[in-house]
Structures are given as structure tokens and as C-alpha cells.
N, C-alpha and C positions, 0 to 999 in steps of 0.2 A: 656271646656274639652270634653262635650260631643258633641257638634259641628265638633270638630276635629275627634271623632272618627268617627263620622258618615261623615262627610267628606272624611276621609280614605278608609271607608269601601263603600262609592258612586264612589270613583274611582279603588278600586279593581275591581267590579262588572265591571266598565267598560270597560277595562282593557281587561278580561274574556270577555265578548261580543267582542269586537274588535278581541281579537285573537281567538273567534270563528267563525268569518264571516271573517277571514282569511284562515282559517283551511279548510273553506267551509258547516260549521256546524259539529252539530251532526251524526252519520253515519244512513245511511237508511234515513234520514230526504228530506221531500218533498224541497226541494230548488230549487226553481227556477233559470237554470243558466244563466248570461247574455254575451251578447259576446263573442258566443263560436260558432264555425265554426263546424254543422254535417255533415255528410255524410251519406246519406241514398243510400242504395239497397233493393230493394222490389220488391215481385212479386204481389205486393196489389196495390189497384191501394189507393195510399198515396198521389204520387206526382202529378200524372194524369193518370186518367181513360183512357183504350182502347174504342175506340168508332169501332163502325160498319161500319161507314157511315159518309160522312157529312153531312146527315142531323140529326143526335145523335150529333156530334161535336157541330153543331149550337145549338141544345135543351138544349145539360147540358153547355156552355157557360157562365151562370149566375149561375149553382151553387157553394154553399158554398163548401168550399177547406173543404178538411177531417182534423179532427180534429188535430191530430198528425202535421201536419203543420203548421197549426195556432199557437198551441203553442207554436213549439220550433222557429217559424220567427217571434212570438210578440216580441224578445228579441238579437234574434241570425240571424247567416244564415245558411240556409238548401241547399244544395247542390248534386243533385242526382246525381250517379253512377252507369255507367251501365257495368264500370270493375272493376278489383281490380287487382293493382300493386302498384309499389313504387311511381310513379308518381303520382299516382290520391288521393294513402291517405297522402300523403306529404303535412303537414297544418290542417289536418284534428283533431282535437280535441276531438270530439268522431264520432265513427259511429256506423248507427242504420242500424243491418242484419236485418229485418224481412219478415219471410219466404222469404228466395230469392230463385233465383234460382241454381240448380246445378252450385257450382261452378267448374272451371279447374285447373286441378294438378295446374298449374301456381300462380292461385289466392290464392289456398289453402294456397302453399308456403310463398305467397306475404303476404296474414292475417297474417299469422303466426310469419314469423319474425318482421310484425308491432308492432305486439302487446307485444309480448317479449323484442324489444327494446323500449318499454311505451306506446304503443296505448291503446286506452280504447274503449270497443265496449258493444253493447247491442247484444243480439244474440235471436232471437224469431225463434223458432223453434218445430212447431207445428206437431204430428205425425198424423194428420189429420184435413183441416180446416171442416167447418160445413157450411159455406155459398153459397149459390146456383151459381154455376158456370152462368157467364153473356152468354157464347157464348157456342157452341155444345161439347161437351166433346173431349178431343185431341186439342185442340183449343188453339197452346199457347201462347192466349190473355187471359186468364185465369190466376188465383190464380196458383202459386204450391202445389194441395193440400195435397201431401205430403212432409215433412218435407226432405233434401237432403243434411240435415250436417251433416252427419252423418263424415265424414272424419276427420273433424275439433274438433269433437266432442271428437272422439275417440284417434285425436294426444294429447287430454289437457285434456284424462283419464274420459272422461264421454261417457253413452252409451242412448242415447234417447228409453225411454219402452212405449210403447203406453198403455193407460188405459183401457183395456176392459170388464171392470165391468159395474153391469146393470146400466142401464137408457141413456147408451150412444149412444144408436140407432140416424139412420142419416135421420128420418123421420120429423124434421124439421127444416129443415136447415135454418139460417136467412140471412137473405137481406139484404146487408148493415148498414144502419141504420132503420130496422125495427123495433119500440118502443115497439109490443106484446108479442118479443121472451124473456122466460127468460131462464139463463145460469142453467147449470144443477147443479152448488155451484158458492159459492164467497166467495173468501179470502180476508183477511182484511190485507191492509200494512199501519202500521204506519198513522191507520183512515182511510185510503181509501179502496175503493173495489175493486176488481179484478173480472170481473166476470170469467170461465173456466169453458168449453164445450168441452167435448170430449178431456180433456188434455193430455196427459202424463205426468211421471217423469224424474229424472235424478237417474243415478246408477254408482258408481264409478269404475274406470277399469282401471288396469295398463297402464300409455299412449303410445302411437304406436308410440313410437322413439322422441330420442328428451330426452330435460331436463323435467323433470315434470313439471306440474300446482298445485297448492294448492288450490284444490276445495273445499267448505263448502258446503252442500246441506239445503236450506232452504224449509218452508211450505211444509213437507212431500216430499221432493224432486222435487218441480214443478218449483224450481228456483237453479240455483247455482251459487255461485258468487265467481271467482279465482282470485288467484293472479300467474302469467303469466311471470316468470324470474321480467321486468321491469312493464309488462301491467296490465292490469287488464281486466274481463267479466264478466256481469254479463248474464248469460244464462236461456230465460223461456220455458216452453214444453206446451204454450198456445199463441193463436194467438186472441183469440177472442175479446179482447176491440181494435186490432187493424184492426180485421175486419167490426167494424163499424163504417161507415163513421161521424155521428153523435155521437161522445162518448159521455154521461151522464159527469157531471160537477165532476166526481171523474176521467176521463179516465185520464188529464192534469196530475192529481196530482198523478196517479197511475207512468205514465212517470217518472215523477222527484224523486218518491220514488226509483223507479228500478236503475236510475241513482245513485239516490246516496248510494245505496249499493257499490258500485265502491269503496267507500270512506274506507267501515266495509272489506275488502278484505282479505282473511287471515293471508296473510304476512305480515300485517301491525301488 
């Protein structure tokens, strides 16, 4: 008899596991996704650094690819974009905005109705980076180092506020992967750290035309994660674990946590 129960109750359990790693897990849970097709737009050098010269092209040659790439092509493929229309996110399964650049009315457009007919994107949208610009200022081989979604932000009822309380001065700005600098705090996701320098929040706002978004505002407004007609976003007002080239052995797992908020989306 009791064989059998515990029999029963070993195949519930599993059961329960099977339809959780269908479901995709728990929501917010670090899950690493596999065979899943990004799309990345960035004004960071992610996919490949601006060089000056070639003889920079030939120097960093043998460096280590930034981290953000490494992990999402140990499993998937990453795919950069350097437009946004129907064409180019047709397949695309998620895409990663971080800091991009100004987009046009066109592309706006083009996000837009992606995402509302189910696209799922990440949106890094930083209201100021902190890393030392590589080439002379105006330069734009350069980071954007203001934030420029503002439009997109504002059609899905969110208004990016830049943080300018003490200690956010821009007297040291860090270097890629420079190991000395530390973040002015660190949030914790789901065990992992975030660090954020110089962030902003998000603040809700009636949306600029259009069906509404269903925005949650999470960690004192430094993330928000909607739910989009069909899509979903999850949106940060920090850029900094993606500004270094080197992320620490939490930056991977910070990724897949942000991701799988996608999952906790409000309209679910």
C-alpha cells in the first residue's frame, strides 16, 4: 500500500516538473533559453566594436567576444540588426534593444505593431551611460549616451526619469570591463545582482495613441514589464552590466532573469 502511494505521489511530482519546463518555469526564474533566435540592436559595442584603424582591428582580433553574446550563442543564435521593419524581425523570437539608437518614425511603427501581434523584446534604456566614450565626443562611433526611446516608451504609457540624486556625479566613469569600478547600488533578481550607476526609473503615463499596454513597475521602478495587446517587454532604466565587456559570473544570469519576466507579464 504504501509503495503505491508513494509511487503515485513520485509520479505527480513529475508530472508537475514536466509541465513546468513546459510552461517554461517559474516566472522571473533564471532559465536559460535554448534554440531561440535573438535579435540584437545596440549602440554598445555587443556584437562588434568600432575600431579606429586597422591596426586596432588587427590588436583586438583575438579578443574575448562580450559577454552578452557568449551567452545567449552558447545555446541560440544571435543575429544583429541594424533596422527594424517587418522583414528583418520576421523569425525573430526575442529581441534585445539595448541602448540603440534613435529610432525612425518607420521603425517605431514597425516595433510596435511587432510586438502587439506577440513579439517579445528586452528594451535597455539607459537615461545616461557612465562609460568613457572610446573616440572624441560627437563621434558616432560612440555609445548613445542618452537614452532615445523615449517615443516607444511613451506609445506603451511609460515616461523614462533620469535619477539625479547624490552620488551620481560622472567623475568616474568605467571602461568597459574595468574590475576597480564599483556600481553606485545593486539589486538583487531572483539571487542575482544587477549592478546600476547612474540609473533612472519608469513612471506611468497615459499611452500616446494606440490600445494601451499593461505595465507593472518592478525594484522601485528601475524595470517594467508589460503586457502589449499579444507581446510582451520587459523594460530597464540601466545599462551598466551591459556596458561591461566582462560581466561578473551574475551578468548571464541577470540576462535570463530579465527574460523571464516576459513570462510574470500582467495579462497573464
Amino acid at each position: 500500500m504504501n509503495k503505491i502511494v508513494v509511487g503515485a505521489a513520485l509520479a505527480g511530482l513529475l508530472a508537475i516538473g514536466a509541465l513546468a519546463l513546459a510552461l517554461g518555469g517559474p516566472a522571473g526564474t533564471a532559465e536559460e533559453p535554448h534554440d531561440q533566435r535573438f535579435g540584437l540592436m545596440t549602440s554598445l559595442p555587443i556584437y562588434r566594436a568600432p575600431q579606429a584603424s586597422v591596426a586596432d582591428m588587427l590588436d583586438q582580433a583575438g579578443d574575448e567576444a562580450h559577454w552578452l553574446r557568449s551567452a545567449v550563442e552558447a545555446h541560440n543564435t544571435l543575429e544583429p540588426l541594424d533596422l527594424l521593419d517587418a522583414k528583418s524581425l520576421a523569425g525573430i523570437d526575442t529581441l534585445l534593444l539595448v541602448q540603440p539608437r534613435a529610432l525612425t518614425p518607420a521603425e517605431y511603427v514597425a516595433l510596435d505593431d511587432w510586438v502587439r501581434g506577440g513579439g517579445k523584446v528586452l528594451l535597455v534604456a539607459d537615461p545616461m551611460l557612465t562609460s568613457e566614450p572610446h573616440f572624441a565626443l560627437g563621434d558616432p562611433r560612440n555609445p548613445q549616451a542618452v537614452s532615445l526611446s523615449g517615443p516607444i516608451l511613451a506609445r506603451w504609457g511609460l515616461e523614462l526619469v533620469a535619477d539625479e540624486g547624490e552620488g551620481h556625479g560622472h567623475d568616474h566613469g568605467i571602461d568597459g570591463d574595468e574590475a576597480g569600478h564599483a556600481a553606485d547600488h545593486e539589486v538583487e533578481l531572483d539571487g542575482h545582482t544587477l549592478p546600476v550607476t547612474y540609473g533612472g526609473t519608469f513612471e506611468k503615463r497615459p499611452p500616446a495613441g494606440g490600445d494601451p499596454a499593461d505595465c507593472s513597475l518592478r525594484n522601485a521602478g528601475l524595470i517594467a514589464v508589460c503586457q502589449i495587446v499579444e507581446g510582451r517587454a520587459v523594460v530597464v532604466a540601466d545599462a551598466t552590466v551591459f556596458e561591461r565587456n566582462s560581466g561578473s559570473g551574475d551578468a548571464a544570469g541577470v540576462l535570463w532573469v530579465l527574460l523571464g519576466m516576459m513570462r510574470d507579464a500582467p495579462g497573464e
